[in-house]
N, C-alpha and C positions, 0 to 999 in steps of 0.2 A: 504494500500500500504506500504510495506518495505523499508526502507531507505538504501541507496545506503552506499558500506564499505566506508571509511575514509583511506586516506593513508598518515602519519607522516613519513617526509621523510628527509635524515640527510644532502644530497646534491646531485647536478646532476640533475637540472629537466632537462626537455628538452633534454639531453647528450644522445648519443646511448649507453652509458651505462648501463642506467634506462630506454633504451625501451622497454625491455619486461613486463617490471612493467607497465609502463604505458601502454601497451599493454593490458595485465591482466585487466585493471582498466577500458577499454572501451570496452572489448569485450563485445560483447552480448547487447549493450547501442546504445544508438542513437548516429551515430557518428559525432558528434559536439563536439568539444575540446576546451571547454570553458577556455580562458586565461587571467588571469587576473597578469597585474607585477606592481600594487600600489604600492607595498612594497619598489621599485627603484623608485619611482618618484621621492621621493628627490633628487637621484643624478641627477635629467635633463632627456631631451628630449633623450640622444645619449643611457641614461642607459634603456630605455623604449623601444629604439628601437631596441637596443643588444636582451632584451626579449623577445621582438618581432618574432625577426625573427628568434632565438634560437627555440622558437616553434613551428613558421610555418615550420621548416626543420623538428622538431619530428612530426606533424603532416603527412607530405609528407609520412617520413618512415613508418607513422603508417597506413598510406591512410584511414585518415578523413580528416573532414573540420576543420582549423585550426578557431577559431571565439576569435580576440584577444578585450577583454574589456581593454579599456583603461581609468580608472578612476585614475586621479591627485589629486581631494581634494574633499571635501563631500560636494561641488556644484555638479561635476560630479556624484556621487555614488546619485543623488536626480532624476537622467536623465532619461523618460522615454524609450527613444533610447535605450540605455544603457541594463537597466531591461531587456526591448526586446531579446536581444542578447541571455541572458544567458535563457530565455525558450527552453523545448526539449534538455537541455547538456544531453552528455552521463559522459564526463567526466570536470569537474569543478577545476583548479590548480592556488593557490594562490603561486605565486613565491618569491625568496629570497630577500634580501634589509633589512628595517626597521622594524621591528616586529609592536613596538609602533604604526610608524605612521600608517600603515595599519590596526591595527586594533582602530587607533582612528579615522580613516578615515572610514571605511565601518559599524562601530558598528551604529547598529538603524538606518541603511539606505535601500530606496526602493531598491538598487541593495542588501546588503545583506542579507534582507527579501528573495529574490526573490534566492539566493543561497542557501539557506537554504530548499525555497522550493523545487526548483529541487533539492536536495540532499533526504529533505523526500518523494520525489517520485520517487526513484530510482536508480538520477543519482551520480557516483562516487564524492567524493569528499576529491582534496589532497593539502597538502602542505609540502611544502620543506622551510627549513633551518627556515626565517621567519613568511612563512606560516604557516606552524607545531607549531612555537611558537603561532603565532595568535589562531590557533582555539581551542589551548586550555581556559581556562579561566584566566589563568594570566600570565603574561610577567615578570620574574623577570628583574631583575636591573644589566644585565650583561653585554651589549652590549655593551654603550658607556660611555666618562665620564659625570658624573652628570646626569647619567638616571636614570629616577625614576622608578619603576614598575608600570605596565600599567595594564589594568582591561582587556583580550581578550576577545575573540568574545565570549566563552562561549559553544562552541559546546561539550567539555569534560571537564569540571567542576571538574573532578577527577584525573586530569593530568599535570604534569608541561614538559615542552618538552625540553632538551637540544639537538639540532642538532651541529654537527659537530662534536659529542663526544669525537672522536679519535682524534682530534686535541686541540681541548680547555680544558679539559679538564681527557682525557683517561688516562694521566701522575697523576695527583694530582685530584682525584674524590673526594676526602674529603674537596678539595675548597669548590665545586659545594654544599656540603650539607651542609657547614656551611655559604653561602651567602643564601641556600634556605631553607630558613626555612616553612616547611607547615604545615597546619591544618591538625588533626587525618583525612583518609582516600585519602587522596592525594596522588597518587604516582610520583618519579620523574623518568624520563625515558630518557636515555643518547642514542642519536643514530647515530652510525659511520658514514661518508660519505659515498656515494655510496650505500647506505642500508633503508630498510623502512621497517613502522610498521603496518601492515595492516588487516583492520578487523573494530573491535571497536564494537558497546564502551568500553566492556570489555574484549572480547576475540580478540588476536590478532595474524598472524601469520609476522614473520620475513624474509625477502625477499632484497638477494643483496648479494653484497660483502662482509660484512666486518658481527657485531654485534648490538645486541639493547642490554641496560644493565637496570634495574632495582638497583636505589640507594634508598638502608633503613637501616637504623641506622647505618652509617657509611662505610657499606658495600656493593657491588655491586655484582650481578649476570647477569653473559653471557646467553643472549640467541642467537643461531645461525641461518643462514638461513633454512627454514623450519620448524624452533620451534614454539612452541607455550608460547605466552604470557598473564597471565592474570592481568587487573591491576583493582582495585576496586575504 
């Protein structure tokens, strides 16, 4: 069985901006629109239910079942309830908030065992702003003061994610490569808001508004909507 694309996404989930994207990401899938916004739990209950329901309106527009996991801390992410939910997704989206704690929250857990496997059997699997960061394999140390770099989930091993590129970044890209320093074959990949990188693991095409950029040796390359990217 074929493992379902990956979609690294710069911002916008849920937003009718990125419904065709996510459109794209569940046709032809079982449509259960598995949501998970861990990533906000820190901020509280109000910020889980903002995601919430930011969803279930994209799900309406998309006419599947919105199916929102709600895991707060890695008691939850142990839950067999929980697990349950996410069998049969067609499309699987880890939402924005905390990179770290989401991915120190769902790493070696039965819920994201059980993401991993509906993704290698099939079903899509994306994330935005935080999320994006998470499923790569490492978090660098940008977000807040005194963060450390965190170890991610590990699903692209060969990729470091900067979402929101055109903001944090897009001005002064020679921050980003002198705070990220990586091992030979890592690439780092800067991605506009409103825009996503989709495909994987290797081949990838660009999809949205704005660009995805490739930063090596001090130097960045535009890829546009439609392009194709490869990263090793």
């Amino acid at each position: 069985m074929t493992a379902g694309p990956i979609a690294l996404v710069g911002s916008g989930e849920y937003l009718p901006v990125m419904q065709d994207i996510e459109a794209s990401l569940i046709a032809g899938r079982n449509p259960r629109y598995v949501q998970l916004p861990t990533a906000a739990a820190p901020e509280g209950d109000k910020s889980l239910e903002h995601w919430i329901s930011l969803g279930q309106k994209q799900a309406q527009r998309l006419g599947v079942t919105a199916v929102p996991v709600i895991v707060k801390n890695r008691d939850d992410a142990q839950r067999e309830d929980l697990v349950d939910l996410i069998a049969d997704a067609g499309l699987i989206y880890l939402s924005g908030g905390n990179p770290s704690f989401l991915a120190n929250t769902l790493r070696d857990t039965p819920v994201w065992n059980a993401i991993v496997q509906a993704w290698q059997q099939g079903a899509a699997l994306a994330g935005c702003s935080a999320g994006a960061m998470a499923i790569a394999d490492h978090i660098p140390a940008l977000r807040l003061p005194h963060h450390q770099p965190t170890r991610g989930l590990g699903v692209l091993p060969h990729i470091r994610v900067l979402p929101h590129f055109d903001k944090m970044f897009g001005w002064i890209p020679d921050l980003a490569m002198r705070i990220m320093k990586v091992p030979d074959g890592v690439t780092i990949v800067g991605i506009d808001e409103d825009t996503a990188l989709i495909g994987g693991p290797h081949e990838w095409t660009v999809q949205g508004r704005q660009s995805v950029w490739i930063l090596e040796d001090g130097d960045r390359t535009e890829f546009k909507a439609g392009q194709t990217v490869t990263t090793f």
